[in-house]
N, C-alpha and C positions, 0 to 999 in steps of 0.2 A: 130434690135435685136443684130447685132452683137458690135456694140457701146454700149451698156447697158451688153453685158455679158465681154467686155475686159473692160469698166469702176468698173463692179463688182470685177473681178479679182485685177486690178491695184488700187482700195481698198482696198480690202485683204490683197495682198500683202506688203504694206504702214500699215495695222490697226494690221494687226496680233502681228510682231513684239512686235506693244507697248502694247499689251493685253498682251501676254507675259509675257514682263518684271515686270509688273506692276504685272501681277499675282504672277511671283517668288520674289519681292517686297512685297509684304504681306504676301506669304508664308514664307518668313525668318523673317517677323516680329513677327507671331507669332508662331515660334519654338524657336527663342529670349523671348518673353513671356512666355510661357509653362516653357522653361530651367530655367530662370529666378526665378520663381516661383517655381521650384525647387533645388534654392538656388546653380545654377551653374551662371558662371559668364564669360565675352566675353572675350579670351584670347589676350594679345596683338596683336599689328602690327607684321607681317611677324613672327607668329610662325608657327614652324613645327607639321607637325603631328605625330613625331615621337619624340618629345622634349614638348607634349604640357600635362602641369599639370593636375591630379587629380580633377575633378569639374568644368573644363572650355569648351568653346565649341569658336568653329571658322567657319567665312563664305567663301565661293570660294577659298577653297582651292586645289592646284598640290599636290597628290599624285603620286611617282615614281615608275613606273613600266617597267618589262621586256616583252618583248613576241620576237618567234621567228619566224621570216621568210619562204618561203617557199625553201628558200635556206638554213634551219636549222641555218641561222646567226641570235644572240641576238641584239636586236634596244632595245633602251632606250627611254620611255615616259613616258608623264605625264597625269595621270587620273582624270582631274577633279572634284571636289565631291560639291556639293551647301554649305554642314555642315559637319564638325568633331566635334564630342562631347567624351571627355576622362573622362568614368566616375569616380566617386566621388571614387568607392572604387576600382581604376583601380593598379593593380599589376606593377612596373616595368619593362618594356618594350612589357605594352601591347596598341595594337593597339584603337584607338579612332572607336567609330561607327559611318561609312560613312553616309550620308542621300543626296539624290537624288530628289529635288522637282521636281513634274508633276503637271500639271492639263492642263484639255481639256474640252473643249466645245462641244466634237461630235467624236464619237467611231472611224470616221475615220483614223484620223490623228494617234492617241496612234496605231493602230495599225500595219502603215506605218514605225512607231520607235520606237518598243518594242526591234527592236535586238542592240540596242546601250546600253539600263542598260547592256543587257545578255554579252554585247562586254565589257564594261566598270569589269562587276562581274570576266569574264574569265582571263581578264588581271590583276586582284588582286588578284585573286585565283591562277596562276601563281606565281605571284611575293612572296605573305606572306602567300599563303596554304590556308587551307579549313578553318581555326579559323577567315580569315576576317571577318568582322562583314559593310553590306552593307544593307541599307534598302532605297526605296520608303517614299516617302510624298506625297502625293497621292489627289487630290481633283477635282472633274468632274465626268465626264463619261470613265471608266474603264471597260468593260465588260469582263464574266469568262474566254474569249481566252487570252485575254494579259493578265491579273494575273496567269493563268496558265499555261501560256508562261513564266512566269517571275518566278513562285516556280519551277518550272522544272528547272529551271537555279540555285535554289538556294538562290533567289532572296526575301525578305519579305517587307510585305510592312505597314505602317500605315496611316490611313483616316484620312484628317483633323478634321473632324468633329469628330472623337477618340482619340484626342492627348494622353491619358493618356497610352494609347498604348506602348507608345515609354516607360514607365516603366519598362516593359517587358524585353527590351533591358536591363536589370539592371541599368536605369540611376537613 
């Protein structure tokens, strides 16, 4: 028994990963598709999200942010986000909306790691204020604790299977 539950484990830990990426792999193909289709277009290599045009959208992108210590000293980071999309009728130095893909296989895991969007939301809310614009991409198993774990943060989220959602967002 105990050879069959560390060979189950040391598969998991080996399969997971590529479920994974493979999952966030599809999921940005179609938020590519969806944006596409709504007549936005993929902004070059190495733009900023803070220099990135009217109707374009980018993947893995560093956004920078502050947060401070518990010695009140500022450290300088970078907050990852899956997508930036700056939409079409975006204002002059307004920020792009973050997107954050998820998916899970089993209520566990999601709610092992609900406090890293809430860590990721606070550290932006910090840095650009309450007008950040940060949403979920969202597909699996989700249950009402961690989305309302994640609106209590401030947090929104859209279902794959709703893309038309992310409209909403005024894209």
């Amino acid at each position: 028994r105990a050879a069959t539950v560390i060979a189950d484990r040391l598969c998991g830990s080996i399969a997971d990963p590529i479920i994974r990426n493979a999952q966030e792999r599809r999921q940005l193909k179609a938020i590519a598709a969806f944006l596409n289709e709504q007549g936005y277009q993929q902004a070059g290599p190495n733009v900023k999200y803070n220099s990135m045009n009217p109707g374009t959208y980018a993947f893995r992108m560093n956004i920078p942010a502050r947060m401070t210590n518990d010695k009140e000293e500022v450290i300088s980071l970078n907050v990852p986000v899956n997508v930036a999309v700056m939409p079409r009728g975006a204002s002059e130095g307004e920020l792009p909306l973050l997107i954050e893909t998820k998916s899970a296989g089993d209520f566990t895991n999601v709610n092992k790691r609900r406090k890293e969007e809430a860590q990721k939301m606070m550290q932006l809310k910090n840095t650009y204020g309450s007008s950040i614009r940060f949403c979920l991409f969202l597909c699996g198993y989700f249950d009402s604790g961690y989305l309302g774990y994640e609106a209590a943060e401030g947090i929104d989220w859209v279902w794959e299977h709703r893309m038309e959602d992310f409209l909403q967002f005024n894209l």
